[in-house]
C-alpha positions as CSV (number, residue, x, y, z in Angstrom):
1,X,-24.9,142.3,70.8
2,X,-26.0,140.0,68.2
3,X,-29.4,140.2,66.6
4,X,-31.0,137.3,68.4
5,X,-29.6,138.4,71.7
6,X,-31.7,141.9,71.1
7,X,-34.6,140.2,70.6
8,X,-34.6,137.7,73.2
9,X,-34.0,140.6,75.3
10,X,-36.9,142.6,74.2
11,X,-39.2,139.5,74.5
12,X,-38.3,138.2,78.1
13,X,-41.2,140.3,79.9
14,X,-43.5,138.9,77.2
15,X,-41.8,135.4,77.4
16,X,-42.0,135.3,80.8
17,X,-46.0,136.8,81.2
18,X,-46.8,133.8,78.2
19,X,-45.4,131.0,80.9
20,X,-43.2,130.2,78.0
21,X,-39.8,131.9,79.1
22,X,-37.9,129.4,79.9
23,X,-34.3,130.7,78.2
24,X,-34.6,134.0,80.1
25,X,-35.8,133.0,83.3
26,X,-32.5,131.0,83.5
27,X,-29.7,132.6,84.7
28,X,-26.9,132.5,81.7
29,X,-24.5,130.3,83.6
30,X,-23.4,127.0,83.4
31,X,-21.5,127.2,86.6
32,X,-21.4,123.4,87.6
33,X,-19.5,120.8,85.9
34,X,-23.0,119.0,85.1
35,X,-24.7,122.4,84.6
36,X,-26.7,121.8,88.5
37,X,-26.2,119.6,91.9
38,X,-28.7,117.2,90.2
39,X,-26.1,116.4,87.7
40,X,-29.0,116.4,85.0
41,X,-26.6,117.5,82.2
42,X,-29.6,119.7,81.7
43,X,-29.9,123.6,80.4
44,X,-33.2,125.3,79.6
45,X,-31.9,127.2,76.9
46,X,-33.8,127.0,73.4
47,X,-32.3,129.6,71.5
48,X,-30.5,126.5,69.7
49,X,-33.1,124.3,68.5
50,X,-34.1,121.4,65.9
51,X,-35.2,124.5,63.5
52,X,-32.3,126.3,63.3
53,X,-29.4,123.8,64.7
54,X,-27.8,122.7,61.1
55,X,-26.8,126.6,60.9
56,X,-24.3,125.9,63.7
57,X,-21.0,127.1,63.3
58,X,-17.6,127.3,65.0
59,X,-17.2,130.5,67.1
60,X,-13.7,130.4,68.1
61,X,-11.6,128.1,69.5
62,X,-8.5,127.7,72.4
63,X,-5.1,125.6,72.6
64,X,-5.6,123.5,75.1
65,X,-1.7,122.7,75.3
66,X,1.3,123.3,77.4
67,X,5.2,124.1,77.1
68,X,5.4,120.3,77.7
69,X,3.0,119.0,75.6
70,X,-1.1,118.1,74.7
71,X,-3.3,118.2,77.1
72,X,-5.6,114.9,76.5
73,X,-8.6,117.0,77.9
74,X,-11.6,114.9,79.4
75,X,-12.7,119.0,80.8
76,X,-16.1,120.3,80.8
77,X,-15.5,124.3,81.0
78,X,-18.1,126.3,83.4
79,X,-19.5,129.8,83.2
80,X,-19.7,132.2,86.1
81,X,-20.4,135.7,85.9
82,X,-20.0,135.9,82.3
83,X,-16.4,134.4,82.7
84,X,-15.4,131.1,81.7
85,X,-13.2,128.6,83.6
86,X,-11.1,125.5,82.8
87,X,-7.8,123.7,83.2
88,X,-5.3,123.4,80.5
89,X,-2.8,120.8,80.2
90,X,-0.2,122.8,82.9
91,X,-2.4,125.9,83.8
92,X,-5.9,127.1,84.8
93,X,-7.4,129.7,82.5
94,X,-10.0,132.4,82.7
95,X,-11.6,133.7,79.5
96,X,-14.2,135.8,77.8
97,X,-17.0,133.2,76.5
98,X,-18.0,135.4,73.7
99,X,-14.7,135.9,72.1
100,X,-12.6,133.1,73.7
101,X,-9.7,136.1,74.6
102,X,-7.6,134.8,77.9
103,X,-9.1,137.0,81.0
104,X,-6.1,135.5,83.1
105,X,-4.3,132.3,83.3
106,X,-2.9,130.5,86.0
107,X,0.0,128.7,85.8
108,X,0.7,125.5,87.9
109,X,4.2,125.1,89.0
110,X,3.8,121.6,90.7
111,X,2.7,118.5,89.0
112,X,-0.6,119.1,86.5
113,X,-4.0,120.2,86.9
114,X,-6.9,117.9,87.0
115,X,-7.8,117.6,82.8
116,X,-11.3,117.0,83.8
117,X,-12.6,120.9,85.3
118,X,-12.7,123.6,88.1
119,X,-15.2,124.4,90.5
120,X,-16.4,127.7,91.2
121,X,-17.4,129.1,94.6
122,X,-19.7,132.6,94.6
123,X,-17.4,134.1,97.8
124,X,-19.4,135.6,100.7
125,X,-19.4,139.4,102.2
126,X,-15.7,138.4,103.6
127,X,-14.2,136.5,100.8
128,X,-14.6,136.9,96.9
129,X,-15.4,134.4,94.3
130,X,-12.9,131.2,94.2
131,X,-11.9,128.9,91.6
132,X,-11.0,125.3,93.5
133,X,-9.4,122.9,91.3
134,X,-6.8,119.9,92.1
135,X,-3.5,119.2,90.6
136,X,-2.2,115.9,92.4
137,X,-3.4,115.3,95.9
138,X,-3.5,119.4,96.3
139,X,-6.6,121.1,96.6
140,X,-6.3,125.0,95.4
141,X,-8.3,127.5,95.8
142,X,-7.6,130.9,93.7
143,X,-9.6,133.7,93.6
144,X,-11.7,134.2,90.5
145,X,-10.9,137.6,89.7
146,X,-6.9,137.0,89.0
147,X,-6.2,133.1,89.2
148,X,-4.1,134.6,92.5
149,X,-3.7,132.4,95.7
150,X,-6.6,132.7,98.2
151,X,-6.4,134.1,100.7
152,X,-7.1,131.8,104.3
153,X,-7.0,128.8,102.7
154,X,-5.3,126.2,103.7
155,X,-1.4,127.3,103.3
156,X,-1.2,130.0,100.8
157,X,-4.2,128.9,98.8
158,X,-3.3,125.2,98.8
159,X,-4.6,122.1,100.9
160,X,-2.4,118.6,100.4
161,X,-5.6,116.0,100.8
162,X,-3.7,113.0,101.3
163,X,-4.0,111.5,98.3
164,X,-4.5,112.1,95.0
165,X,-8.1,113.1,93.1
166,X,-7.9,113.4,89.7
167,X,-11.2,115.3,89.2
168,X,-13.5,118.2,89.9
169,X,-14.6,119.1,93.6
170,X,-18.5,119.8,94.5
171,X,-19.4,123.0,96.6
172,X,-22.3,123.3,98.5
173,X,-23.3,124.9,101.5
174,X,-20.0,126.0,101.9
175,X,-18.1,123.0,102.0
176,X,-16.2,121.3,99.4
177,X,-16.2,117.6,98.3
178,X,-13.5,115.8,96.8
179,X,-12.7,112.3,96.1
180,X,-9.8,109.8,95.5
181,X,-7.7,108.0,92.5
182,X,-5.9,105.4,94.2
183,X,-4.6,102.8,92.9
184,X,-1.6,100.6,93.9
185,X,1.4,102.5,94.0
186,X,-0.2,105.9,94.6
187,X,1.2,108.0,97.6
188,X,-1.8,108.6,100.5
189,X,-3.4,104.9,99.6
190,X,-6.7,104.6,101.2
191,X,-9.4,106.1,98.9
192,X,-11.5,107.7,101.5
193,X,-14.1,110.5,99.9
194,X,-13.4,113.8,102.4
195,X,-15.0,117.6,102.7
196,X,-12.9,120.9,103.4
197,X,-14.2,124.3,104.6
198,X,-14.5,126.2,101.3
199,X,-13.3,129.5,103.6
200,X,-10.4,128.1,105.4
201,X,-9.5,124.6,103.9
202,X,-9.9,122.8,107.4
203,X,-11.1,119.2,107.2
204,X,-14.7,118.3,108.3
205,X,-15.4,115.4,107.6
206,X,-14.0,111.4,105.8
207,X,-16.5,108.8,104.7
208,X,-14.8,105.3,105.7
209,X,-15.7,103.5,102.2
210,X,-14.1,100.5,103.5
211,X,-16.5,99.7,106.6
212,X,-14.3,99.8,109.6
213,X,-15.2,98.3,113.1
214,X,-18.2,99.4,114.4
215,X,-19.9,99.6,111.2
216,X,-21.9,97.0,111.1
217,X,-21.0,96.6,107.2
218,X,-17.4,95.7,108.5
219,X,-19.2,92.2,108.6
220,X,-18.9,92.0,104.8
221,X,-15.3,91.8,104.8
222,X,-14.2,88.2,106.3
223,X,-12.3,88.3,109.0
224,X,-9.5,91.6,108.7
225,X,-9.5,91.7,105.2
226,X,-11.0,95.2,105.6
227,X,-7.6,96.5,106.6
228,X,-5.4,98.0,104.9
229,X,-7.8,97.4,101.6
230,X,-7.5,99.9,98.6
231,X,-9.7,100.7,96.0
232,X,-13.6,101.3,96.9
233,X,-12.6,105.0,96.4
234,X,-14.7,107.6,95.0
235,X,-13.2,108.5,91.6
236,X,-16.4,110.0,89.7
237,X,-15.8,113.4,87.4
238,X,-18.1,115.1,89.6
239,X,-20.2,114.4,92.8
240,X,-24.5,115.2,93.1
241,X,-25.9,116.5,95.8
242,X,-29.9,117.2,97.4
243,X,-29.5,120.6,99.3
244,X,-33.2,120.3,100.4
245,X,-32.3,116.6,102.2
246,X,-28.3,118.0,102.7
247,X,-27.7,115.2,101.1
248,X,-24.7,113.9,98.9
249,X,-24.4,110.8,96.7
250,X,-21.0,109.0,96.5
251,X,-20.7,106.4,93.5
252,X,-18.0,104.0,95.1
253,X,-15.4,102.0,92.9
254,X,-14.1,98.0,93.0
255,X,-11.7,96.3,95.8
256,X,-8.2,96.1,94.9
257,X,-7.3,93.9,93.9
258,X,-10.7,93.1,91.8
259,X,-10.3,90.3,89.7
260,X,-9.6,87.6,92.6
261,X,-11.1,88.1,96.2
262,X,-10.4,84.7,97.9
263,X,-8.4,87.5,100.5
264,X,-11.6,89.2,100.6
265,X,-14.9,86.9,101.2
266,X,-18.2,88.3,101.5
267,X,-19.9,91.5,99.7
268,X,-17.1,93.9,100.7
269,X,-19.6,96.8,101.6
270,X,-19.1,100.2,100.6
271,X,-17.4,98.9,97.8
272,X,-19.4,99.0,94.0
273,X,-22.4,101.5,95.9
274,X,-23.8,104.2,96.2
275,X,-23.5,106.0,99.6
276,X,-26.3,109.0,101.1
277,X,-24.1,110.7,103.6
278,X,-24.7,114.0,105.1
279,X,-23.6,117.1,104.0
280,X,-21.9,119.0,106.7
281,X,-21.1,115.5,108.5
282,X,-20.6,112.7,106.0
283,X,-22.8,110.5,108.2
284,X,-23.9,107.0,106.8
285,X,-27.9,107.8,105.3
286,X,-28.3,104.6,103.0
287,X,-26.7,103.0,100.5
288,X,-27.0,100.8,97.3
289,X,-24.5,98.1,96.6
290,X,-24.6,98.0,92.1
291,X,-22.1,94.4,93.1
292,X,-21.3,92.2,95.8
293,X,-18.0,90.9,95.9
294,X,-16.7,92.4,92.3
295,X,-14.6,90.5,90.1
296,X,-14.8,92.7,87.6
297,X,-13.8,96.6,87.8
298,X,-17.7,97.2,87.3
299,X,-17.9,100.1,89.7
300,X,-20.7,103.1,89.2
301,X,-18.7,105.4,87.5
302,X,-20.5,108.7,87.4
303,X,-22.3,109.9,90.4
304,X,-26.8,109.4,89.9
305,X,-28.2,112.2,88.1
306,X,-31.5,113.7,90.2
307,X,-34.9,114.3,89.4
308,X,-38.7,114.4,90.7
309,X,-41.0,111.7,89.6
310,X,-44.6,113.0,88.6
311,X,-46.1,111.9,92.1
312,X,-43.3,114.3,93.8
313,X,-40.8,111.3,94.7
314,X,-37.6,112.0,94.8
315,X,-35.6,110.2,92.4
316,X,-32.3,109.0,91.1
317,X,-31.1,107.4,87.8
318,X,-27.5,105.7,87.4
319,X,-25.4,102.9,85.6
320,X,-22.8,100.5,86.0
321,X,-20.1,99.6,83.7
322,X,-22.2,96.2,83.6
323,X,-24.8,97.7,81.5
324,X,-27.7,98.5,83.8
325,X,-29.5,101.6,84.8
326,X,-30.8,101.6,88.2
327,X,-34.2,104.1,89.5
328,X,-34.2,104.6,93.1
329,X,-36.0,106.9,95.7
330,X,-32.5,108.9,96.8
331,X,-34.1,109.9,100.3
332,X,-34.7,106.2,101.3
333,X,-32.1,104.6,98.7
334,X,-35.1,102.1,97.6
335,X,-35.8,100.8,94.2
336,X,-38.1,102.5,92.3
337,X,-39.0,99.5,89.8
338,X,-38.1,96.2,90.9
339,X,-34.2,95.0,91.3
340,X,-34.2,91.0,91.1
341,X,-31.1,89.6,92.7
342,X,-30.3,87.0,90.1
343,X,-28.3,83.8,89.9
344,X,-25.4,84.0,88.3
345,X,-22.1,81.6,87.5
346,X,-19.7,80.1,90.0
347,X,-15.9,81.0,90.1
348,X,-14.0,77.8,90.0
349,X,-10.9,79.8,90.9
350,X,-9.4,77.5,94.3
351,X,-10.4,79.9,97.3
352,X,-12.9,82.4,95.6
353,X,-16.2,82.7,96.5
354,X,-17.9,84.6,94.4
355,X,-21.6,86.3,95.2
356,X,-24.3,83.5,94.2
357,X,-27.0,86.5,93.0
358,X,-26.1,89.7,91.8
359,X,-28.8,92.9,91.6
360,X,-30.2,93.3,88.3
361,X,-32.8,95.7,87.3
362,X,-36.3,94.7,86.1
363,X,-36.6,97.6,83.7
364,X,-34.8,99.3,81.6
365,X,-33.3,96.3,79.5
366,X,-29.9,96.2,79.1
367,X,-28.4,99.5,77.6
368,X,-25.0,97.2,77.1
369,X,-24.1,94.3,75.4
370,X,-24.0,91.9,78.7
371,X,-23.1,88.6,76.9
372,X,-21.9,86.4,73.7
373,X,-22.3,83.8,71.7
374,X,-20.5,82.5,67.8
375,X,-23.6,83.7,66.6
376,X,-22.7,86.7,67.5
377,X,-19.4,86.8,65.7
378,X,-19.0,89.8,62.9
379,X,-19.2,88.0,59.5
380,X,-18.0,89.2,56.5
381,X,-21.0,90.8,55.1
382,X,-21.2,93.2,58.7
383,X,-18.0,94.6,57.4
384,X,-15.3,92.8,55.3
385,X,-13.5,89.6,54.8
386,X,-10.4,90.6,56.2
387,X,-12.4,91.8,59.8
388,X,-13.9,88.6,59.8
389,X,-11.5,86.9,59.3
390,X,-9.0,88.5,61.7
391,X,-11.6,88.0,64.1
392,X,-11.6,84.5,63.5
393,X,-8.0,84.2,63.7
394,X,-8.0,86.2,67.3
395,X,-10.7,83.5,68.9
396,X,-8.8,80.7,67.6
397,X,-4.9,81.9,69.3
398,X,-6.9,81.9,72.7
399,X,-8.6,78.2,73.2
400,X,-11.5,77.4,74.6
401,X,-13.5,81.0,74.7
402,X,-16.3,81.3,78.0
403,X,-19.1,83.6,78.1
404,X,-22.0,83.0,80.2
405,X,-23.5,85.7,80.3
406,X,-23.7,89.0,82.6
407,X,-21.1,88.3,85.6
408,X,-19.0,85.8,83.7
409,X,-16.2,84.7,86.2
410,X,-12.3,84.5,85.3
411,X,-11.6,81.4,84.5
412,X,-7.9,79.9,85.7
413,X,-5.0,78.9,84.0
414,X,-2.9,76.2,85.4
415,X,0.2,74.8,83.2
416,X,-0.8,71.2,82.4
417,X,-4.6,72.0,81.6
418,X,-6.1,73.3,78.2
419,X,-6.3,76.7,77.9
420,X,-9.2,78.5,78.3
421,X,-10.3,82.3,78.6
422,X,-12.7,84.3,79.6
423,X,-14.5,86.9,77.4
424,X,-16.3,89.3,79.4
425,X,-18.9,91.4,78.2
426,X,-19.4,94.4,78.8
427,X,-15.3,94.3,79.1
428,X,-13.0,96.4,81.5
429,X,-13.8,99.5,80.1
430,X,-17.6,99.0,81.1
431,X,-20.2,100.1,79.1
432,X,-21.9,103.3,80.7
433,X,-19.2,105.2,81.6
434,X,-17.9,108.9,83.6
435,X,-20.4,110.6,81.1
436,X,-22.8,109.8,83.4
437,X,-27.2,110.2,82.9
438,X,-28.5,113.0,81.1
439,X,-32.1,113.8,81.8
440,X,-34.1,116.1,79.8
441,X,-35.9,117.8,83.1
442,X,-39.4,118.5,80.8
443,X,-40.0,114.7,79.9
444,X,-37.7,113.2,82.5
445,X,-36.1,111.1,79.8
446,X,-32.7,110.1,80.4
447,X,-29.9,109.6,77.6
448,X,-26.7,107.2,78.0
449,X,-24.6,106.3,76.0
450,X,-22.9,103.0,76.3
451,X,-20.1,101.0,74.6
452,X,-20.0,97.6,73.5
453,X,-16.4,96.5,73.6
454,X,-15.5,92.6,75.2
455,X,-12.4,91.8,77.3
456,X,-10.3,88.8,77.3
457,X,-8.8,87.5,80.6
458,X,-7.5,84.3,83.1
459,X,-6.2,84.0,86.1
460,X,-2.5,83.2,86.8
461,X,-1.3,81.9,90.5
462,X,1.2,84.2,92.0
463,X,4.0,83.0,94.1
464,X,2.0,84.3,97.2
465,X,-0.8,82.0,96.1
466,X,-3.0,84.5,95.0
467,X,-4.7,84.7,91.7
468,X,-3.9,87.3,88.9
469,X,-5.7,88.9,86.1
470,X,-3.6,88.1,83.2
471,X,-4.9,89.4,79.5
472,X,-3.3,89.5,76.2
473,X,-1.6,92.6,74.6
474,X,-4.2,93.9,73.7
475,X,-6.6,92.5,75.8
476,X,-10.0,93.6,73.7
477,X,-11.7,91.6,71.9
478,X,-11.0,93.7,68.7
479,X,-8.9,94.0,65.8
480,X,-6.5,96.1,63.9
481,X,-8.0,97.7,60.9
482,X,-6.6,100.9,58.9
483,X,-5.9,103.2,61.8
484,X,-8.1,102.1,64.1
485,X,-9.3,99.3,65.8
486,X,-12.4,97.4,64.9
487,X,-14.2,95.2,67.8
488,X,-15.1,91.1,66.8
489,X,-18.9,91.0,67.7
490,X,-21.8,92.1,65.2
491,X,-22.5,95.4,65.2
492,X,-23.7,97.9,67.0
493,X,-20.3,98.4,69.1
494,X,-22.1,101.2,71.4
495,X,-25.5,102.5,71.9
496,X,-27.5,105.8,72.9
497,X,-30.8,104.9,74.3
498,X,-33.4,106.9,75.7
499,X,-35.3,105.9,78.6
500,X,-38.4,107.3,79.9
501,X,-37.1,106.7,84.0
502,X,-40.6,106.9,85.0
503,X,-41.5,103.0,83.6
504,X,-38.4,101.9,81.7
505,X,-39.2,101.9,79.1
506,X,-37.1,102.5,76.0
507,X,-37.9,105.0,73.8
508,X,-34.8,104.6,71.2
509,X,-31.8,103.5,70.8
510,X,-29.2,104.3,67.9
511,X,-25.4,103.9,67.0
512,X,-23.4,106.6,67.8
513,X,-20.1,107.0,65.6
514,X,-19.0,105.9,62.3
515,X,-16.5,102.8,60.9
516,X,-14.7,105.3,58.2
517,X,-13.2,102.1,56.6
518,X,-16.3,100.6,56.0
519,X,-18.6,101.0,52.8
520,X,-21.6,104.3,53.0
521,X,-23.6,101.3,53.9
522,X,-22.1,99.8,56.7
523,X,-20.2,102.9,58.0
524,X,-23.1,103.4,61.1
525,X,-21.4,100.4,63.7
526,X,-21.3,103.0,66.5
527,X,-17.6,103.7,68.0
528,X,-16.5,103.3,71.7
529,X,-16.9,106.4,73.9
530,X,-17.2,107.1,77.8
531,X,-18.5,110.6,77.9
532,X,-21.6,111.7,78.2
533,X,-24.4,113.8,76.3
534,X,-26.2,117.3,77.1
535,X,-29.9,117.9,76.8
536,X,-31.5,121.5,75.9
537,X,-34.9,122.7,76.0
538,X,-34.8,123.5,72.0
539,X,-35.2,119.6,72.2
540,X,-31.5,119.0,71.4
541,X,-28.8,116.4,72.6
542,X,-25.0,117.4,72.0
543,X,-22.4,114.7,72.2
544,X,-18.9,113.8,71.1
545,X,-17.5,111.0,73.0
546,X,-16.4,108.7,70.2
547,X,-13.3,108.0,68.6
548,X,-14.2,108.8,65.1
549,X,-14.2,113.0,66.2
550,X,-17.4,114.3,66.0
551,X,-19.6,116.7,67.4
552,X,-23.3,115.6,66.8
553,X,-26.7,117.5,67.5
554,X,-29.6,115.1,67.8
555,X,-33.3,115.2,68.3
556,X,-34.1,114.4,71.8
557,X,-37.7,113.0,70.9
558,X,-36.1,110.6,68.2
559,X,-32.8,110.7,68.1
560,X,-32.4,111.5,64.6
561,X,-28.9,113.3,63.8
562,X,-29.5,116.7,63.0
563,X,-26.1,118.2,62.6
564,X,-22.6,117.2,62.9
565,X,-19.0,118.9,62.9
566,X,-15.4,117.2,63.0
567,X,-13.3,118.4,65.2
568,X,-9.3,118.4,65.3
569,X,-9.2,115.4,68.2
570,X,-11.3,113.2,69.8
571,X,-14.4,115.5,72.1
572,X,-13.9,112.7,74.9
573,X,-15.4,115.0,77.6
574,X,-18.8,116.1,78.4
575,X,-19.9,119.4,76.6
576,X,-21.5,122.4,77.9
577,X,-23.8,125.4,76.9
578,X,-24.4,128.7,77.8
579,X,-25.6,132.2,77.1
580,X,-22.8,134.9,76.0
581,X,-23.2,138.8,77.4
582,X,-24.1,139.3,73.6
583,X,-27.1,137.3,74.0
584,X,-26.3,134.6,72.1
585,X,-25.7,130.4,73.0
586,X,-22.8,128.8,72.8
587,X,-22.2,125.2,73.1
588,X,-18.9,124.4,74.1
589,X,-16.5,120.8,73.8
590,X,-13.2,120.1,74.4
591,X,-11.3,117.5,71.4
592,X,-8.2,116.3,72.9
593,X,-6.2,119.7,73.3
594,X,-8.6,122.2,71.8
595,X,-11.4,123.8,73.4
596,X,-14.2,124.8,70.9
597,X,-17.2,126.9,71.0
598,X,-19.9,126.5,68.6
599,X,-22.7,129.0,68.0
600,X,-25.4,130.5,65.4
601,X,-24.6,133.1,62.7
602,X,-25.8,137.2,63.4
């Protein structure tokens, strides 16, 4: 045992009589994907802190790769019983936390596991501890201990879901919650979000998230263009959940196709909401829909993270790819500050009718760039001649260039007319993304990270007489420059803001990531990233996400960078931190196919 870990050891009672043991009243684990059902991204642990934080140091580290290749990782690893668990790019592994030696690993025979994470299930008095994880549309469960098949479930440790779910499964309460990646082409095709029996693997329970008849949201699909539809699927990393309310929140994704809905008039409900359903039955509570009638892939990506207001309400925070963060009471599904359903532009697509309002949040401000104008085009002395220029040169190869703001519509291209295209801000790739809402749980401030990337796009007719999405190769509105690609608007080209989710207010907001082809000076643009951040009660925020391949530690309160470390690939997951059996923290990230842990020196 380490130094520190004696110590803290010897000072818990005291810590704990003082009110001020926070670290050792926690239990050590970080057993969730998001560290707790609330999906706060939250640990109490303060051994790390802004005194002692740029002493950070790498601890050891773990291939990530298989015998057919890298692993791409997006995986947050958890913690049980001083054991940590995570996929690998063709087989689940159990190791010692403290050392990073291989307790046991799992191989997958068929297909690949999920490269996001595992859940963990404590066992009962009949059954021990499980490890549930998918690889394709099959749910497995293994036991904890050996990685061996488990026992009662399902057929031989394996249940085939239907269709495909390309992330991690929630338990609660004894039952398991999994989602759906479908898009066209997939085998299983509707996206419906399901629970299992974590015991035996039966099914109890499918959440229709195209309304069917009956429903009275089946009204908000014209005529029978409810049947049949795909998309609307729950595709989030990770699920939250409110065991006192048995409660669970479904983030729901676009129609498919999204980017023309003249087959498909009205608000298409459950599709772009969030869903309260049931635990144990998956029935309808309330929902939230972010978009009615989406055009444009903006779906909530990452399930809300939870949390308690000051006056006891329950609460939820979450984004949208379009740039907003939404506050609602999550046992009634109302706004917590206003929601103004604005106007927004027309589609003159023949046969789409697009929504004529759109929900936008009164507070916070935009945490995305949600529009353009040439004034906002990157001029030489934001970066260099030859950026602005290539810039210049991509707006000109595309005519007549339309932005009007949040909720732009495709325009349409028909042979004999001038061309014209859209640019859409935030583009396809959203700004919040699957890293979801951290929320430091003393201040209830909440930290997201969004990117400011545009995409270009038009409308083709098919021979069916539908419309298409049609976009250049590539279709961002970037450049190429060096090794990497450089996007056309001013800088910054992403954001991580705080936001006290009590008013709305913003507390800060900073570039995250570094231009490396740029001058000292200009280096601090802020590079594109989708995962998310974690917050620590030693007032720290750890994130990676971005493409230039760093691991930064920042000051929650400020958001001052406080210490950073390059690592071998990109860290586009989520990280993680726990306590060792030698009493020491770790935080943990996975870059691309290695999984490093990080911690201070004895």
């Amino acid at each position: 045992m380490g130094k520190r870990g004696l110590i803290s050891l010897l000072l818990a009672p005291l810590l704990l009589l003082a009110g001020c043991g926070q670290e050792a009243a926690q239990a050590p684990d970080w057993n969730l994907y998001r560290g707790d059902l609330a999906g706060t991204g939250y640990s109490s642990l303060g051994q790390i802190n802004r005194e002692n934080v740029e002493s950070l140091g790498p601890a050891w580290e773990y291939s990530l790769r298989g015998a057919d290749g890298g692993a791409n990782s997006q995986a947050t690893p958890i913690v049980a019983n001083n054991v940590m668990y995570f996929p690998a790019a063709d087989r689940i592994v159990a190791l010692d936390p403290v050392s990073g030696r291989e307790i046991w690993v799992r191989q997958i025979e068929e297909g690949r596991p999920s490269r996001r994470g595992v859940a963990w299930w404590p066992g009962d008095g009949q059954n021990p501890a499980r490890i549930l994880f998918m690889a394709g549309s099959n749910l497995h469960a293994v036991d904890a201990n050996s990685g061996a098949d488990s026992a009662g479930f399902g057929n031989g440790g394996v249940v085939d879901i239907g269709v495909p779910y390309n992330s991690v499964p929630l338990i609660i309460d004894g039952v398991v919650i999994v989602g759906a990646n479908t898009p066209p082409g997939q085998p299983g095709g509707i996206g419906n979000p399901r629970a299992f029996d974590v015991q035996t693997g039966d099914l109890l329970w499918e959440f229709a998230s195209v309304a069917q008849p009956g429903d009275p949201a089946n009204a908000t699909w014209a005529g029978d263009s409810w049947r049949g539809r795909l998309g609307a699927n729950a595709w989030p990393f990770y699920f939250t959940a409110d065991p006192e309310r048995s409660m669970v929140f479904l983030p729901l994704a676009s129609p498919i196709p999204f980017a023309w809905g003249g087959d498909r008039a009205g608000d298409n409900l459950y599709a772009n909401a969030i869903v309260a359903v049931n635990l144990h039955t998956g029935e309808y509570i309330w929902h939230f829909q972010t978009i009615h009638h989406d055009l444009w892939d903006h779906d909530p990506p990452a399930p809300p993270s939870l949390f308690e207001l000051e006056d006891g309400t329950p609460a939820m925070a979450f984004t949208t790819k379009s740039g907003y963060l939404f506050l609602l009471n999550r046992e009634t599904g109302e706004p917590i500050l206003e929601i103004i359903e604005r106007p927004v532009p027309a589609s003159e697509v023949p046969g789409e009718q697009t929504s004529p309002i759109q929900p936008v949040p009164s507070a916070p401000a935009d945490l995305a760039r949600t529009r353009f104008g040439m004034q906002d085009l990157v001029s030489a002395t934001d970066t260099n001649a030859a950026h602005a220029a290539a810039c210049g040169e991509l707006l000109d190869s595309l005519g007549e260039v339309i932005n009007l703001g949040p909720y732009t519509p495709w325009v349409h291209r028909t042979p004999d007319a001038p061309q014209r295209t859209t640019l859409l801000f935030p583009g396809l790739a959203g700004g919040p993304n699957w890293g979801g809402v951290a929320i430091d749980q003393a201040t209830n401030t909440g930290f997201v990270l969004a990117a400011n990337l545009g995409t270009f796009g038009w409308l083709e007719q098919a021979e069916d007489q539908s419309w298409v999405l049609t976009t250049p190769r590539p279709p961002g509105f970037d450049v190429a420059m060096d090794d990497s690609r450089w996007p056309c608007q001013k800088p910054p080209w992403s954001q991580l803001s705080a936001v006290n989710l009590a008013s709305g207010e913003i507390l800060w907001q900073r570039p995250l990531g570094i231009t490396e082809g740029l001058p000292e000076a200009l280096r601090n643009t802020g590079r594109p990233g989708r995962a998310g951040a974690v917050v620590t009660a030693g007032g720290l925020l750890f994130i990676a996400a971005t493409d230039d391949n760093r691991f930064r530690a920042l000051d929650a309160e400020s958001g001052a960078e406080l210490w950073q470390s390059s690592l071998p690939g990109r860290g586009n997951a989520n990280p993680m931190t726990y306590i060792g059996a030698d009493g020491n923290q770790y935080v943990a990230i996975a870059a691309t196919d290695t999984l490093l842990a990080f911690s201070l020196p004895d």
